[in-house]
N, C-alpha and C positions, 0 to 999 in steps of 0.2 A: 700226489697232492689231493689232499680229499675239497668237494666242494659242502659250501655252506648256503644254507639260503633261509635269507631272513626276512620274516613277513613284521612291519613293524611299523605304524604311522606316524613314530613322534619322530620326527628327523634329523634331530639332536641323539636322540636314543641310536637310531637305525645306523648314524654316520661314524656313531663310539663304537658302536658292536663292529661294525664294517676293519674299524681301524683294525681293533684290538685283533679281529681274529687273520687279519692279514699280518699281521706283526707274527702271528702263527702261523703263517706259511699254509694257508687255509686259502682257495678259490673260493670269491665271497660276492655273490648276486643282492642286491637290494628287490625288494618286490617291489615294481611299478604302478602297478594296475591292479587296485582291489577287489575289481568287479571279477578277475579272471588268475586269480591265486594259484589254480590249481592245475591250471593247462601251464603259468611262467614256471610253476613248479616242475612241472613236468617236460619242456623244454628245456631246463638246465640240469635236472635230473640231480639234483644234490644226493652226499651222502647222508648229510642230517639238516634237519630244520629247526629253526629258533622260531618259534611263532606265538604271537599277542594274540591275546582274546580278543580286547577291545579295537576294532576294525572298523574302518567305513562300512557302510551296505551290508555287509554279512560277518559275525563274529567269529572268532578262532575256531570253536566248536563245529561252527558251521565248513571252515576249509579244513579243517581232520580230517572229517567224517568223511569230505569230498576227496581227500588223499588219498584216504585208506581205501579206498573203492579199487584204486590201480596201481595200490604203490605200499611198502614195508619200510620206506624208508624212514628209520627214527625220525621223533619230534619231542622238544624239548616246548612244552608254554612257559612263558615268560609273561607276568601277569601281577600289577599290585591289588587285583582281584582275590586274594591268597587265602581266603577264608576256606573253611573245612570241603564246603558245599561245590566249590569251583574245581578243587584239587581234583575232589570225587567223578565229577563230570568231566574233568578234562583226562581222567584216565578212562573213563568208559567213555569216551570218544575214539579212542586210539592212541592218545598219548604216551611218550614212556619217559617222561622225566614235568619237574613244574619247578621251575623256580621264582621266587617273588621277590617284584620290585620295592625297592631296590634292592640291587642285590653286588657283590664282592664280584669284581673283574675275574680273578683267580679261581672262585670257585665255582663261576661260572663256566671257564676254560675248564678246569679240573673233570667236571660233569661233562661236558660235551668231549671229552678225550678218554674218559670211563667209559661213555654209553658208544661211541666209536668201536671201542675196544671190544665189547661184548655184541656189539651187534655182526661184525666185521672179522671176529674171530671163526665166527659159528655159521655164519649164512651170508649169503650175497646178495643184497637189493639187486631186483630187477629193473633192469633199463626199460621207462616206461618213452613211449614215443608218442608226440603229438601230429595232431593237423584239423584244424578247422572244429577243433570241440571233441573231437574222438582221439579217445587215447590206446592204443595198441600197448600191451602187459608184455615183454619178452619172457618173465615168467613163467604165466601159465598159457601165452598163446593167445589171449582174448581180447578181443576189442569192444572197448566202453564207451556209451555217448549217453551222457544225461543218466537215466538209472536204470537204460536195459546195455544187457550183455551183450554182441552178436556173434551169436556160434559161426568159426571158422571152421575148415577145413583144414589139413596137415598143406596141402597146396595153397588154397588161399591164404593163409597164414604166412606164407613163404613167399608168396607174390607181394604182397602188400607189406609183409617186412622189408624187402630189397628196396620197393619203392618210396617210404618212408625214411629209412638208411638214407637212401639219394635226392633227399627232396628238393626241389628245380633242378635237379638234371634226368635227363632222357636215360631212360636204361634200356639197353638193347634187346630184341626178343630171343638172342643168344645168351647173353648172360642171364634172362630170369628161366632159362630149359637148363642150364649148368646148372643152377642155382636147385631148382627143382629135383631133376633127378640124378645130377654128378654121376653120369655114365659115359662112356666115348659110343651107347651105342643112336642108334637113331632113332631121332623121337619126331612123331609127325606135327607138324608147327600147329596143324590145327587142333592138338593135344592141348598148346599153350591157352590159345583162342578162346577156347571150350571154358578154362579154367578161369582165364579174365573174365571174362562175359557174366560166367554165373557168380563170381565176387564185386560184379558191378551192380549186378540185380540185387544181389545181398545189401551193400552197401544202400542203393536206393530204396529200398525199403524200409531202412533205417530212418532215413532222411538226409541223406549223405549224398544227393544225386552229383555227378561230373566230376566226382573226387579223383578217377582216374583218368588219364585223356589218353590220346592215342595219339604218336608221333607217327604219322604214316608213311611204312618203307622204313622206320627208324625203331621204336619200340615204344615204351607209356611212361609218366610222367605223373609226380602227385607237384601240382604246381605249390609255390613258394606262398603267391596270391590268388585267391579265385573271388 
């Protein structure tokens, strides 16, 4: 079942598209929260986006361009902004489809099951993960907050994936040494230690401080709330 996610403030509008595309057998998220488009976005990780220009606090333009930082996942605007000038801009944002309000139920499905099909034939969206404003790329490995990068390690990438994966639960310091080096042979605990330690330094320097905790005796933890 693919999902959909729709950024959309009139709620007549957002409640018809909801309908219509569950009637397609489509997982279908509303956007909540306009201030924070891009992290719900990335919590539910859809297959494609329907998204309006015209937005509370920050315009369509502005959540692309914030997508596109961590994420391929097609995006279709939806927009009675339809003039030449908008079109152009909403594809040098990231865009890859525009359709104008109002616009035919049908042909609107029809577009969102085309660009599905070519996106989904040929390449695979990256599962992007959230927490606290940073979004971790399964892609290429990277972690994003606001517009710096934070280069990982092939380790720390692997830590901080598992932990993310399980977020509010404790993962054991056995499963993130499996996790790491899937050997039966013996790996010194304080290898692991070594390896948290300096992605917690990484992380605080970011501005990310106590992202990871420590269940002591038990293993670490990316809490749920902090």
């Amino acid at each position: 079942m693919y999902r959909l996610f729709i950024v959309e403030d009139d709620a007549g509008i957002a409640s018809a598209l909801q309908e219509l595309a569950q009637a397609w057998e489509f997982e279908v998220r509303v956007c909540e929260n306009f201030r924070r488009v891009a992290e719900e976005a990335a919590q539910f990780d859809p297959h494609i986006i329907l998204l309006d220009i015209g937005l509370p606090f920050f315009n369509g333009y502005h959540w692309c361009s914030e997508i596109r930082k961590t994420s391929s996942v097609p995006i279709i605007f939806i927009s009675s902004a339809s003039d030449s000038m908008n079109i152009v801009m909403a594809m040098n944002m990231g865009a890859d489809d525009f359709i104008a309000k109002p616009f035919d139920v049908n042909v609107l499905m029809a577009k969102v099951q085309a660009l599905l099909r070519r996106s989904y034939d040929f390449s695979q969206t990256a599962r992007v993960l959230c927490h606290r404003g940073a979004f971790l790329n399964t892609g290429d490995g990277t972690l994003s907050l606001g517009d710096q990068k934070i280069a990982l390690s092939k380790n720390e990438y692997r830590i901080l994936l598992l932990l993310m994966e399980n977020k509010g639960k404790t993962v054991s310091r056995e499963k993130l040494m499996e996790s790491l080096w899937q050997t039966d042979c013996f790996v010194d605990e304080n290898t692991l230690s070594v390896n948290v330690n300096r992605l917690r330094k990484r992380l605080d320097a970011a501005g990310l401080p106590d992202f990871i905790t420590t269940k002591f005796g038990v293993g670490y933890i990316v809490e749920e709330k902090q």
